[in-house]
C-alpha positions in Angstrom: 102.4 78.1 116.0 101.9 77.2 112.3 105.0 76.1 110.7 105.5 77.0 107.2 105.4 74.1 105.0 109.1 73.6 102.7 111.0 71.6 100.5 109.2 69.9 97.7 105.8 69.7 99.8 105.2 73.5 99.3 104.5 73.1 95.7 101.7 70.5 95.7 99.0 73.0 96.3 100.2 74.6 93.2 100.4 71.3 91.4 96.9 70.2 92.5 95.2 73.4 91.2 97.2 73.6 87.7 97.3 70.0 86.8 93.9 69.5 88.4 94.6 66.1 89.9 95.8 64.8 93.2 99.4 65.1 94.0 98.8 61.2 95.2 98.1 60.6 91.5 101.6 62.2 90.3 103.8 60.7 93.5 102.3 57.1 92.3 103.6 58.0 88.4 107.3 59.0 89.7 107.5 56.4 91.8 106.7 53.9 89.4 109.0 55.6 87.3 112.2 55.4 89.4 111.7 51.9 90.0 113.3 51.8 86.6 114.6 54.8 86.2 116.8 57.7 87.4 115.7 60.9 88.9 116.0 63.3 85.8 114.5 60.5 83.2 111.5 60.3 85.3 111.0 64.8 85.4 111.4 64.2 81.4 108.7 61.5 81.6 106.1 63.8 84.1 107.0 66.8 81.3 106.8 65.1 77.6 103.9 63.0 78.8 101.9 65.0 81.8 102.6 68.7 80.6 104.0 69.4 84.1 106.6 72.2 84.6 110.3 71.4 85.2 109.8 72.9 89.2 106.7 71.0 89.6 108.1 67.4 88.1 111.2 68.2 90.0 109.4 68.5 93.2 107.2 65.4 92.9 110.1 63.4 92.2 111.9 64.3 94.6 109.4 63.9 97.2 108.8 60.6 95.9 112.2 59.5 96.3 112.6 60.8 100.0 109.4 59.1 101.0 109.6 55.6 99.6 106.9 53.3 100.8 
């Protein structure tokens, strides 16, 4: 059975094919971000700097902070 893919991970095929990079390459921004930063701060920085959408920046940060390494 193929499970349908949710949360925050749904959106990273849609990220890949607008921003036209990686979704590694935008986890590895927000998580350098939020080292110093809080969760909103770090959306601002992925939309003022990156040109990402609110849903998408939201999504990657999130994901980032759920899946620390």
């Amino acid at each position: 059975m193929n499970a349908r893919v949710q949360g925050p991970e749904s959106y990273f095929p849609s990220i890949e094919k607008t921003y036209g990079k990686p979704v590694d390459h935008w986890l590895a921004i927000a998580r350098d971000g939020l080292k110093s930063q809080p969760h909103m701060s770090v959306v601002a920085l992925l939309k003022s700097d990156h040109g990402l959408g609110h849903g998408h920046a939201n999504a990657i940060v999130a994901h980032a902070k759920a899946h620390k390494e």
